[in-house]
VOGU-3710 file (C-alpha; in Angstrom, 3 decimals, decimal comma):
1> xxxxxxxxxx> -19,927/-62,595/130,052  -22,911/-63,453/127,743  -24,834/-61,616/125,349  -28,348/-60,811/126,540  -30,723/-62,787/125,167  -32,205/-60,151/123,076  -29,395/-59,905/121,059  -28,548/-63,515/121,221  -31,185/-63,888/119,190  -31,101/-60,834/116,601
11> xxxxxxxxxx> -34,656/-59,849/118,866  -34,123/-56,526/120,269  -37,326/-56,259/121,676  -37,796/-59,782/122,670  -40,966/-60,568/120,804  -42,150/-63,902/122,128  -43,115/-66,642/119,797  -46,411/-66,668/118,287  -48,400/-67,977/115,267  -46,902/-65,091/113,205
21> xxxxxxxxxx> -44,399/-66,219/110,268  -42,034/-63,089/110,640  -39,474/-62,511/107,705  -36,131/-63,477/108,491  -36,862/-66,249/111,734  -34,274/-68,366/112,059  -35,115/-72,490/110,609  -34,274/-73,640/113,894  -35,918/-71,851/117,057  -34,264/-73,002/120,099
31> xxxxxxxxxx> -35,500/-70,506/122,635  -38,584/-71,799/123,753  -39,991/-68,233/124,576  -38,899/-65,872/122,049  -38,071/-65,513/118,356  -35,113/-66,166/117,180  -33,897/-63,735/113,240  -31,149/-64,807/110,624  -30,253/-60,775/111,711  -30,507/-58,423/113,711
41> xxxxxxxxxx> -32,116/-56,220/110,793  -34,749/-58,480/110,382  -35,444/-57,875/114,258  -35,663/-54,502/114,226  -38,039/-55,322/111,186  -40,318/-57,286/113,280  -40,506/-54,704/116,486  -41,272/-51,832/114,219  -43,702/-53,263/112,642  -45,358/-54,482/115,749
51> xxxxxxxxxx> -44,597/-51,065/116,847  -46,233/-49,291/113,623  -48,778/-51,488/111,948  -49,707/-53,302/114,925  -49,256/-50,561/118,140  -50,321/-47,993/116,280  -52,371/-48,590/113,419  -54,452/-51,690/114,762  -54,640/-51,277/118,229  -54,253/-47,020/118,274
61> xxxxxxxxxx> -51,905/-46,392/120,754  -50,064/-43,148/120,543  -48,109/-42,520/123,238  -44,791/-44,474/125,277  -47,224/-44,927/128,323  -49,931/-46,615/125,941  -47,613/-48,794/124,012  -45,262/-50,204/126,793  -48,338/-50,672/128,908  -49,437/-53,239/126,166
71> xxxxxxxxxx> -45,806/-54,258/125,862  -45,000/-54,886/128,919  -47,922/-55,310/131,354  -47,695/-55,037/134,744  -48,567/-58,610/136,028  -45,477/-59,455/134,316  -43,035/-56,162/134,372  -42,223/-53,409/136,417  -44,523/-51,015/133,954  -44,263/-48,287/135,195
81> xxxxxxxxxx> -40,228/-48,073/135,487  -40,432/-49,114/131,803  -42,149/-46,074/130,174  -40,214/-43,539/132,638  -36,663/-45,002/131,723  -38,175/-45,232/127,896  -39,414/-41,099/127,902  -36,027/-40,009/129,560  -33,967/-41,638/127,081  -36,573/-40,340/124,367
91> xxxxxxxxxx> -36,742/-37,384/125,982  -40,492/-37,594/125,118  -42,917/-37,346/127,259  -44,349/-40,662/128,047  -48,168/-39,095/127,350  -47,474/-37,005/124,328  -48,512/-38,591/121,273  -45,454/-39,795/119,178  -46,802/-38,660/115,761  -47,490/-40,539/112,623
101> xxxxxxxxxx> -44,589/-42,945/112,070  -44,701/-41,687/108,332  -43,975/-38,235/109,206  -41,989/-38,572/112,774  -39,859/-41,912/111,877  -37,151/-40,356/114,181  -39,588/-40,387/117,410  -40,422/-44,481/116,389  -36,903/-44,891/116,074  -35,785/-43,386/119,450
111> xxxxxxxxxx> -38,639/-45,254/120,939  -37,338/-48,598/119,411  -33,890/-48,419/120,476  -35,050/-47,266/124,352  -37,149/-50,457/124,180  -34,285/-52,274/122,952  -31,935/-50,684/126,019  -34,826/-51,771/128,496  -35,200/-55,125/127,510  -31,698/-56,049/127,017
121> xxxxxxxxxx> -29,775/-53,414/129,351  -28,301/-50,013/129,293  -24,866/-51,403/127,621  -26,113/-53,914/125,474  -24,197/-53,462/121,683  -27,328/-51,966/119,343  -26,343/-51,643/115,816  -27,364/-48,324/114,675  -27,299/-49,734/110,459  -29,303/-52,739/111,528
131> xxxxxxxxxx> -31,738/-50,667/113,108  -32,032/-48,412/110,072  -31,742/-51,111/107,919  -34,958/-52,947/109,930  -36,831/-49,278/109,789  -36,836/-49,536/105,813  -37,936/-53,349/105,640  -40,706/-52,979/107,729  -42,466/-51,605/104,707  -41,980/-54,931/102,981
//
């Protein structure tokens, strides 16, 4: 059995491929859809900084229902089965704001690694040091 493709390619979130020059992409991108990291730190760099800068700072979405509905629309995603399996493995409510990632990293955290368990499956291997690892390089 394969590897989802998430963690193929060190993307736990599956951020497709844009014009953005994220640290860590791999030289050679052979998925014609998503980004592909050296790591899987450097993936969990990218999502929380979409997550943080871009989610919340940018576009000011505060809450699991307002971020995966921007995530993951519904013309493309069963939406709304998204943010309730995200806020029950949270165990925050998907309207509640989340907090400022500064002073609630642990909510931002738990909401990356339920993203990374929708997109790539309940049982898929998530390494807890490269997500902590990708937490403290998103500042950089």
């Amino acid at each position: 059995m394969s590897l989802p493709r998430g963690i193929r390619n060190n993307n736990p979130l599956n951020i497709r491929r844009s014009k953005d020059k994220w640290q860590g992409l791999r030289a050679q991108q052979t998925d014609t859809a998503f980004c592909q990291f050296e790591t899987m730190a450097y993936g969990w760099r990218a999502a929380f900084v979409l997550l943080t800068r871009t989610y919340y700072h940018t576009y000011r979405l505060f809450t699991i229902r307002n971020i995966i509905r921007r995530w993951a629309p519904p013309g493309e995603n069963n939406t709304e089965a998204y943010i309730a399996n995200v806020s029950r493995l949270t165990g925050i409510d998907a309207n509640e704001p989340l907090g400022i990632p500064s002073d609630k990293p642990g909510r931002w955290i738990a909401l990356g690694l339920a993203m990374a368990m929708q997109e790539n499956g309940a049982d898929a291997t998530l390494d807890t040091f490269a997500v902590l690892r990708g937490w403290e390089m998103r500042m950089k």
